[in-house]
N, C-alpha and C positions, 0 to 999 in steps of 0.2 A: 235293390241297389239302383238308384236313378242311373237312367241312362248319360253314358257318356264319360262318366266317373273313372277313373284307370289311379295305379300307382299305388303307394302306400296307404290313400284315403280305401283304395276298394277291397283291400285287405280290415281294414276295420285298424291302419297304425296312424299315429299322430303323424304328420310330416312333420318333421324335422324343423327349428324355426332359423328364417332367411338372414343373411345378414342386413346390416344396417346399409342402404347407401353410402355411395360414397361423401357426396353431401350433406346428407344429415351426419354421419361422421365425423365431417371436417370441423362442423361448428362450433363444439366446446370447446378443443385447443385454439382454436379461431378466436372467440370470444376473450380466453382465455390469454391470447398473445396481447390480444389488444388494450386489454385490463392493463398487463403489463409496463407496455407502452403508453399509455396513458398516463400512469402514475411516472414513470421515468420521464417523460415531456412535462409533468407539472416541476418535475426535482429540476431539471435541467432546465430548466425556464425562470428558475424560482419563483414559480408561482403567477408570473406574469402573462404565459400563454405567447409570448413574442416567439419564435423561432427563430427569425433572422437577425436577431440583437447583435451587436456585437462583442466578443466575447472574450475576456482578459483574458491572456495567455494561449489566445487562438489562431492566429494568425501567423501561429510560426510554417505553418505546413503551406499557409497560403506565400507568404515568402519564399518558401524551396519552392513551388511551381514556378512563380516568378523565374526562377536563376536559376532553373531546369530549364526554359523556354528563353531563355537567352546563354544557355551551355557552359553557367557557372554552379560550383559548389558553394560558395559564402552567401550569407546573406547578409539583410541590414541586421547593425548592431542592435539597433532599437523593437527588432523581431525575436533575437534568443531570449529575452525579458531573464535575466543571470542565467543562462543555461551557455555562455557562449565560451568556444574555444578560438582565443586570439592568437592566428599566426600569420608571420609577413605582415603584418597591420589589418589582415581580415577577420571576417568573425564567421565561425564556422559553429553548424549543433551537432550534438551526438546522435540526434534520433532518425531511425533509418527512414527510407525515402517512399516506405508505401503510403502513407497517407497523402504527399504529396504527390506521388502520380494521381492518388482516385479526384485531387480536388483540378486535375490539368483542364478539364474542359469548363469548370465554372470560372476560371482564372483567366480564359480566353473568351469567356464569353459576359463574364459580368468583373473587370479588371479593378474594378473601386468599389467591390464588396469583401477586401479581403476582412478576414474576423469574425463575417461573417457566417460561415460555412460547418464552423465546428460542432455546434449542436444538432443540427442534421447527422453529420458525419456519424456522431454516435450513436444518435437514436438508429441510426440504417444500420451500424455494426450492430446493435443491439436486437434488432428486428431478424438478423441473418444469426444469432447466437438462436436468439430461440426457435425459428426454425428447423434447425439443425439439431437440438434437442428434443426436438419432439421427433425428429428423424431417428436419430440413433436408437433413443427409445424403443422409436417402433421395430428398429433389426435386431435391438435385444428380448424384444418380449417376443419375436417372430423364433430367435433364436432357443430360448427357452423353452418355447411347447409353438414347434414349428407349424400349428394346427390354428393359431392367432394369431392377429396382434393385439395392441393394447384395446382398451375401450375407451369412448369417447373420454368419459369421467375422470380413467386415467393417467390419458393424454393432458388434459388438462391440468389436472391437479401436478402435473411433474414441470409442468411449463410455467407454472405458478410459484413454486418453490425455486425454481433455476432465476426466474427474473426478478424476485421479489426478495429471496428467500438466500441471499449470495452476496458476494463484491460486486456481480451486474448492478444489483441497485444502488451499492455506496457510489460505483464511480459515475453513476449518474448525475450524483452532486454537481459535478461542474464539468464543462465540457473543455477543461485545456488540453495543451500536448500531451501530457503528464497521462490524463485520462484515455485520451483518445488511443494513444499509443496501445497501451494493454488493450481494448476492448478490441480492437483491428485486430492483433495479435493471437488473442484467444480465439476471436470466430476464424478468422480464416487456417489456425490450427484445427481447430474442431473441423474445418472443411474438408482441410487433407484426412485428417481421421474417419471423418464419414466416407470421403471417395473409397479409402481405400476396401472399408467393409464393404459396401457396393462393390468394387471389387473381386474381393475374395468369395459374397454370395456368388456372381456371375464372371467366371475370369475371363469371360467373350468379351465383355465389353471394356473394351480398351479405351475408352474414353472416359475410364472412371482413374485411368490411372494419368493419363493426359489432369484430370481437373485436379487429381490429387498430389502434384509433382507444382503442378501452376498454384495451388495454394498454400502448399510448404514454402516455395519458392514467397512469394507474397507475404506471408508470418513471417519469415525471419528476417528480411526488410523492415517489418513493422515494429519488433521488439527481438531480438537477436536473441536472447536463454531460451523465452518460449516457443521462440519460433523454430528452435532446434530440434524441436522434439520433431516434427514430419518428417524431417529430413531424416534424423534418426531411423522411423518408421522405415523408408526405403531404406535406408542405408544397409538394415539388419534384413530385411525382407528380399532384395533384389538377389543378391547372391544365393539364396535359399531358391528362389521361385529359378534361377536359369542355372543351378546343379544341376538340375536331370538333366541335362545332357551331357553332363561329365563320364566318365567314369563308372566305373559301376561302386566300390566303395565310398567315393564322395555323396554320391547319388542315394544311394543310401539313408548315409549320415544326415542328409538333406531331406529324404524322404521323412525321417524320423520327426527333426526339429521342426517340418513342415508339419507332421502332424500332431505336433501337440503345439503348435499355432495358430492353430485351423488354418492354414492356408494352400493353395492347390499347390500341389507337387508337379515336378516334368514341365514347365509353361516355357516356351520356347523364347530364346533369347532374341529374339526379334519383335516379340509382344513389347517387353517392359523396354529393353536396354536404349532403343532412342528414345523415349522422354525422357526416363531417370537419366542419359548422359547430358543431355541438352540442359537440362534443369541443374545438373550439378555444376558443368561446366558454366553456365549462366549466374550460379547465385557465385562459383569460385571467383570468378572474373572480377563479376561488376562488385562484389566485396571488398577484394584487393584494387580495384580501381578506387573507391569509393576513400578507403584508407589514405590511398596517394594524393586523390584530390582534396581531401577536407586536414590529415594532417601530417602529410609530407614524407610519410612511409608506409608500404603496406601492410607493413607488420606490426602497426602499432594502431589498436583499431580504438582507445581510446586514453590518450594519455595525459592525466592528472594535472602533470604541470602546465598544460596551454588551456586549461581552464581558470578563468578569472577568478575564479571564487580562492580558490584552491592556490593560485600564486599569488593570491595576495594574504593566504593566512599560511606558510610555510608550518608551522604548528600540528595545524589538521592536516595536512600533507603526512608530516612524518607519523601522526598517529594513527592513520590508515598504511602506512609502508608504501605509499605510493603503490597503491591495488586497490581494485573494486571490490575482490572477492578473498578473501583472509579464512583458512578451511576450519579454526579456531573458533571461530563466531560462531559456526553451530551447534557449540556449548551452551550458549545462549537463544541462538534462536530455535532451533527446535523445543527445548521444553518452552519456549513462550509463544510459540504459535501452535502448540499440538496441549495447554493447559487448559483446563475447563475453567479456570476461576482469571483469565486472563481481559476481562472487561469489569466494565464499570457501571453500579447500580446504586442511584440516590433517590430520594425521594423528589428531586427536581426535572420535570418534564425538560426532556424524552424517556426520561428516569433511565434507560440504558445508553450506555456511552462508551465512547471508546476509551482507553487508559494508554497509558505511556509507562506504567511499573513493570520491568520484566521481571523476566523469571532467572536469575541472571546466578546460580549458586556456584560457578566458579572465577568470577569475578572477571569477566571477558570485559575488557574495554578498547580492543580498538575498533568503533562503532564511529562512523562520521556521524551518526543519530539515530534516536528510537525513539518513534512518536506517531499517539493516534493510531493504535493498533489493537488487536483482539484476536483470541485465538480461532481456532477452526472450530474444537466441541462448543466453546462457548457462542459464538457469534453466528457459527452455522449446523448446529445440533444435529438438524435432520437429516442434511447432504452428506454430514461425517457419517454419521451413524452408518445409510444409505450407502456410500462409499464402498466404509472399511467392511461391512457385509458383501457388496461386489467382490469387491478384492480376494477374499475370503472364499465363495463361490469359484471364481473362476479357479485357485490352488487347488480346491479342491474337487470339484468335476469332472467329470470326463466325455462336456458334452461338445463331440466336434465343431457343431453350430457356433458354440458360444466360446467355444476356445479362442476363434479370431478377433475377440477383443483383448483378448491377452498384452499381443504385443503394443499395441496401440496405448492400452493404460501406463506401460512399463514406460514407455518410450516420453509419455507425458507427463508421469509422475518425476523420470528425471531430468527433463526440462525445466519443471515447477523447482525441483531441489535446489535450482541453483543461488535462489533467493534464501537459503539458509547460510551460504558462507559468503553471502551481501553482506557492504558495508555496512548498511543504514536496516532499518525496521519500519515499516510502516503496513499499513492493513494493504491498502490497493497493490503492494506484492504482492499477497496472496493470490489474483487473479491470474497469476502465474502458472499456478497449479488448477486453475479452472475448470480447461480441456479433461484433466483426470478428473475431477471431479463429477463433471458429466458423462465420463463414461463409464466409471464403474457404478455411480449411482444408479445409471439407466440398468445398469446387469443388475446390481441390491434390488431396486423398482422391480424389474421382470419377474425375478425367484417371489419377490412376496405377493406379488398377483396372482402367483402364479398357485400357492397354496391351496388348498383346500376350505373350504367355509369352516369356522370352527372360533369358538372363543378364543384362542389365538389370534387368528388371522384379524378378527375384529378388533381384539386388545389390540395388538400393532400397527395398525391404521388408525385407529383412535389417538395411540402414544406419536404416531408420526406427524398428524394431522396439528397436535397441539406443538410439538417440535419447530414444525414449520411455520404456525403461525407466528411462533414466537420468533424466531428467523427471519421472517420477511419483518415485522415489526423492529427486529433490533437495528438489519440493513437499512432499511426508509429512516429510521429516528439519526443512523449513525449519517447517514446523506444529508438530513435538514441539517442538525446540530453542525456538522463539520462547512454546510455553504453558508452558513448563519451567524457562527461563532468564536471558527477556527482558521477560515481562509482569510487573508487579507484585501482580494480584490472584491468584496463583494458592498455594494452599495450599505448605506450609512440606515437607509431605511428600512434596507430586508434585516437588518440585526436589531434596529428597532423590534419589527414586528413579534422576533423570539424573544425578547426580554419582557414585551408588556404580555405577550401570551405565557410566558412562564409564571408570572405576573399573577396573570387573573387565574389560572389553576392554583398559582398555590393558596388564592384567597377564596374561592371554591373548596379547596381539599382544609381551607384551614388550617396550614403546614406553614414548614419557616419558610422564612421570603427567602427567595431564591438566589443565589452565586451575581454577579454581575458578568458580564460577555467575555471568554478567556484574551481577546482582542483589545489590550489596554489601550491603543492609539487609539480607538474610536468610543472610547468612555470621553461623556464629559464630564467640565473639570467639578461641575460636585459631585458626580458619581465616583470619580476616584479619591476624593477628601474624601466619600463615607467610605468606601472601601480601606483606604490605609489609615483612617481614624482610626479603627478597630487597633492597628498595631504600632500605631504613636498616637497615644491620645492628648499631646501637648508640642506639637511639632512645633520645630522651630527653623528660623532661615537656614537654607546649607545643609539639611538634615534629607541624606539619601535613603530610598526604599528601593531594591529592586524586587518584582511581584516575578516568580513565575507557575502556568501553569501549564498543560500539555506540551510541554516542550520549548514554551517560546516565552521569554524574557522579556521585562521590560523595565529602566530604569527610571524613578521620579525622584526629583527634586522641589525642595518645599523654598519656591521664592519669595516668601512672607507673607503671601497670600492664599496660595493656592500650588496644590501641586499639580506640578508642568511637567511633562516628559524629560527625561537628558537625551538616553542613549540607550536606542534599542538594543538588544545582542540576543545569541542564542546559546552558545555553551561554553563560552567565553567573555569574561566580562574584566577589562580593563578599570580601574579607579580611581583616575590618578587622586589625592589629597592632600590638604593643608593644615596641618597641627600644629599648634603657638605654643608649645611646650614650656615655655622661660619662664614663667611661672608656677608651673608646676612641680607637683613632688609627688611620688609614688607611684601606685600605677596604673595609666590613664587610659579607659577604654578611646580605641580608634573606632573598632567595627564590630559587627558580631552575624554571623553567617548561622542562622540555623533557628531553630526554637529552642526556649533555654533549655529543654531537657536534650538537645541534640546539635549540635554545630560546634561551631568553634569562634572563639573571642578573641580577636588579635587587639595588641595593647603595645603602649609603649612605659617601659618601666625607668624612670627618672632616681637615678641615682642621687647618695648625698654631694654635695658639690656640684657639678654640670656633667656628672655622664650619663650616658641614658644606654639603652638596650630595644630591641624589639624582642615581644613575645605572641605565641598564640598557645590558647590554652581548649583546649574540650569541652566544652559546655556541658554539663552533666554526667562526665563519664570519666574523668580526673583525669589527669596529665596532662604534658603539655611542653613547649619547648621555647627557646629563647634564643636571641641573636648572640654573639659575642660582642663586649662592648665596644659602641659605635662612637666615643672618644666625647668631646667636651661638647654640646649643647649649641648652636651656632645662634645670634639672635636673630630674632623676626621668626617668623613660619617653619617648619617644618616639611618636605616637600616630600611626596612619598606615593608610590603606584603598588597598588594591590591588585593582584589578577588572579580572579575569580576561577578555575578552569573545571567547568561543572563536569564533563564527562569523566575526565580522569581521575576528578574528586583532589584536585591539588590546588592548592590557595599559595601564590609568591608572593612575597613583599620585596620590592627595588624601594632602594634610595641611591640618589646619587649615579644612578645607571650599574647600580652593581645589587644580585640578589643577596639579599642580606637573611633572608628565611625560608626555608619552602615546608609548607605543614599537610599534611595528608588528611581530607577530611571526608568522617566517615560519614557519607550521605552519598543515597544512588543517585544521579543524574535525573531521573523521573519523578523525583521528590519536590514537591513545593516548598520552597523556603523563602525568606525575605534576608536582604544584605539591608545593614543601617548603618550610617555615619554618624557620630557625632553626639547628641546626648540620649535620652532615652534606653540607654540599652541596659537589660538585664545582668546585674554584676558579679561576678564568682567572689568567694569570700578570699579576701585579700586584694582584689580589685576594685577598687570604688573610685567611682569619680572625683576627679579634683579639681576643684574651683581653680578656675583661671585659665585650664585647660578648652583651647576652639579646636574644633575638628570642621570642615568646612569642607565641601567639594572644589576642587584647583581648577582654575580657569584653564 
């Protein structure tokens, strides 16, 4: 034995091998955050690499600092960009006020860069998500087999799938309110959820519940459902953690639910109870302040009718009941956000896409909209997967460690919930439930690292590995396609560049040429002659088309030349028109709504002598109905408003300011159809056109 030698070697055993530094550790997630980052800086940039651009729909946050820093709540009208609530002649936003406290010192300090700011803002919330994902991570694989934590490999690969592999990467798309709002929302939930696991590993340190009470507080400022989940988090935890010193029966009872929460029992009411009152009494205050200053009562924290949109279409008012949240709706959206087959795949690059068809089997309509959306297994395969395995684990274990993500996912998952009995539908809700989704995936993540080597373990990592990539790819293609094709502020040229790249793939793949941009105002006018050639191939003046697709409408008219835009709309479509009926006999198509094997064909039927009727008939599905007769034939025109009411699936015909018909038509709101005036249309038998008969759009 050479001299000098001691320990395991001079026994003749292997030493045992050292861990990794901490540096050399750090650098895959490291490398891995930055990947991330990178690719959400080229999305959010679109491609341009500017950062400080200014940003459509950005500058509303840089407005509330503004009128934070002069001690008002309204802003400029021209800053809500239609988000605005008009009272007393002011205009006030709904969205709460944390993004505009973070932007208060660039507002003071660079005052003519507002609009600025917004892209930053979310690459930083983005950079503080993932951070914070690989943190929890690490206290769930610590939690798991208390003897590790992850490895570098799969630190990374979890920070890969969170940022790539999620709604972090759709809403990278574009930096507005809209976005930025959720992404705030979610990290600084996740912040309070991590403080508190910190926490609960060490209950000495009281400064984890200080960061954790200051970031609930901060979430529910930034998006109010999600940001309720922290708060929750204490809510159910504080009276549990300052029983022990009740009682000896409460204490108990507390003991019990403390332990199958993993959280420390007996903690003396002086640890927690000043922050959590300070922090509650903080967010109760400046909430009800908040109400009183923006609309005139504390109790009404956001009300429909001082929204512009909303009071000027009384209509959509009454078919949401005047409420954001309707408990009915999640008939509908739960099976269309929890459906695997809730996205869309064509042979047209990005070839995956979002869709707008729900899943909708008990015919739920009071939706103000549902668009541009995808489910959870479809859109994010690996994270569900990943999840509902967490989820699963934690009901069923009994490992004190890992019990204290219990509450944390509960408390998240029904924060997230509350976007199911939402008006509207859209994908970047689902960021709602984010927080949960990181945290139980990190517990799924743990348990499967945690297995043993085995054709198993490897099949499962292989099956996850392809999940995910297929995940980050749907996220990224649903990002470009929606800044590209779907948004309307985005320059003329970034939507070029997806149609000729659509373009040269499919003349590469040698596939059919591809859709033209779902965005009709920004077609030129022979790209939209060749598009609606297809569905009048003899158009003539006065001859209306409305085209819709993902949710968004658009009406053209043929002025002898070319077709020109009329009138935009989204799920209501006014029409007024003009029919020369005096020489007509029989019965003479007006319009026809659908494809012929599915809509409906409103007509007007011309009696012998001068009376006439309105009708609408079914387009391939027979029946049909009629007006009572509308009396003797007046000369000249015809004057007559048809409205379109896509959500409700209801078609009215006025004459004369009185409804003369209302038809029910069977087509879901998410459905593509074209409206046409005038000649061209597909004729049911005993319908045929009659010479003499003009159908024209009304000035």
């Amino acid at each position: 034995m050479p001299a000098g030698v001691t320990g395991p070697e001079a026994a003749g055993v292997a030493a045992p091998p050292q861990p990794e530094s901490a540096t050399r550790r750090s650098w895959a997630p490291i490398l891995a955050g930055a990947f991330v980052l990178a690719v959400q800086f080229w999305l959010v940039t679109q491609g341009t690499g500017r950062l400080f651009e200014p940003e459509p729909q950005g500058a509303l946050y840089d407005a509330q600092a503004h009128s934070f820093l002069q001690g008002r709540w309204d802003v400029p009208y021209e800053a809500a960009e239609g988000e605005a609530f008009i009272r007393d002649g002011k205009c006030y936003i709904y969205f709460g006020p944390t993004p505009a406290l973070f932007r208060l010192p660039f507002v003071l300090l660079f005052p003519d860069w507002d609009g600025r700011w917004a892209r930053l803002s979310l690459l930083t919330a983005s950079a503080l998500t993932l951070l914070l994902a690989a943190g929890v991570l690490h206290r769930a694989c610590r939690a798991a087999d208390a003897a590790c934590g992850p490895s570098p490999r799969e630190s990374a690969l979890f920070v890969l799938l969170i940022g790539l592999g999620s709604t972090l990467a759709y809403l990278a798309s574009r930096a507005s309110f809209y976005q930025e709002a959720l992404v705030w929302a979610a990290a600084l939930s996740l912040l309070a959820c991590y403080a508190f696991l910190r926490y609960v590993e060490d209950p000495r340190g009281q400064r984890w519940v200080w960061a954790s009470a200051g970031a609930a507080a901060l979430s529910f400022f930034a998006r109010n459902n999600s940001g309720a989940a922290p708060l929750l988090l204490w809510l159910i935890a504080g009276p549990l953690l300052w029983a022990g010193s009740l009682s000896p029966a409460p204490r108990a009872l507390a003991a019990r639910l403390c332990a199958a929460l993993g959280l420390p029992s007996a903690r003396p009411l002086r640890e927690t109870f000043l922050p959590l009152f300070l922090t509650g009494a903080l967010v109760i205050g400046a909430y009800l302040l908040q109400n009183e200053g923006k609309f005139g009562s504390p109790w009404q924290p956001m009300p429909l009718k001082l929204h512009e949109q909303y009071a000027a279409d009384p209509s959509r008012l009454a078919r949401m009941q005047d409420r954001l949240f309707i408990a009915r709706n999640a008939l509908a959206t739960i099976p269309t956000y929890f459906s695997p087959t809730a996205i869309r795949v064509n042979l047209w690059f990005p070839w995956v896409h979002l869709t707008s068809r729900t899943v909708n089997p008990f015919g739920i309509e009071s939706f103000d909209y549902a668009r541009h959306f995808a489910g959870f297994p479809a859109a994010m395969p690996a994270l569900f997967l990943l999840a509902v395995g967490g989820l699963l684990c934690l009901a069923r274990y009994r490992n004190p460690a890992e019990a204290a993500f219990r509450l944390p996912c509960l408390v998240a998952l029904l924060g997230g919930a509350t976007i199911l009995v939402f008006i509207a539908m859209d994908y970047r809700y689902l960021h709602d439930f984010f927080p949960a989704l990181v945290l139980a995936s990190a517990v799924g993540w743990a348990h499967l690292c945690a297995w043993p080597a085995s054709r198993r373990r490897t099949a499962a990592f292989v099956a996850l590995a392809l999940l995910g990539l297929f995940s980050a790819c749907a996220n990224v293609a649903f990002a470009y396609e929606y800044q590209r094709a779907m948004v309307w502020t985005v320059p003329e040229e970034r939507r070029a560049e997806l149609r000729d790249l659509r373009a040269t793939i499919a003349g590469w793949l040698e596939g059919p040429p591809p859709p033209l941009t779902s965005d009709w105002d920004a077609l030129s006018t022979p790209d939209r002659a060749s598009l609606l050639h297809q569905m009048a191939e003899v158009p003539v003046k006065g001859q209306l088309w409305t085209v819709r697709m993902h949710g968004t409408a658009c009406t053209y008219t043929y002025d002898g030349k070319a077709w020109v835009s009329a009138a935009p709309s989204q799920f209501v479509l006014n029409v007024p028109l003009e029919a020369d009926l005096a020489a007509a006999q029989g019965a003479v198509p007006l319009a026809t709504i659908g494809s012929p094997d599915r809509g409906l064909l409103v007509y007007a039927r011309c009696e012998p002598g001068r009376a006439w009727r309105l009708g609408c008939a079914a387009r391939g599905q027979g029946g049909g109905e009629e007006s009572p007769p509308l009396g003797e034939r007046a000369p000249g025109p015809v004057r007559l408003l048809v409205q379109e009411d896509v959500l409700n699936r209801v078609l009215t015909i006025r004459w004369q300011g009185q409804t003369v018909l209302r038809c029910r038509m069977r087509l879901s709101y998410q459905d593509q159809y074209p409206l046409a005036l005038g000649v061209n249309l597909p004729a049911l038998p005993g319908i045929e056109p009659a010479l003499g008969a003009r159908v024209t759009l009304a000035p």
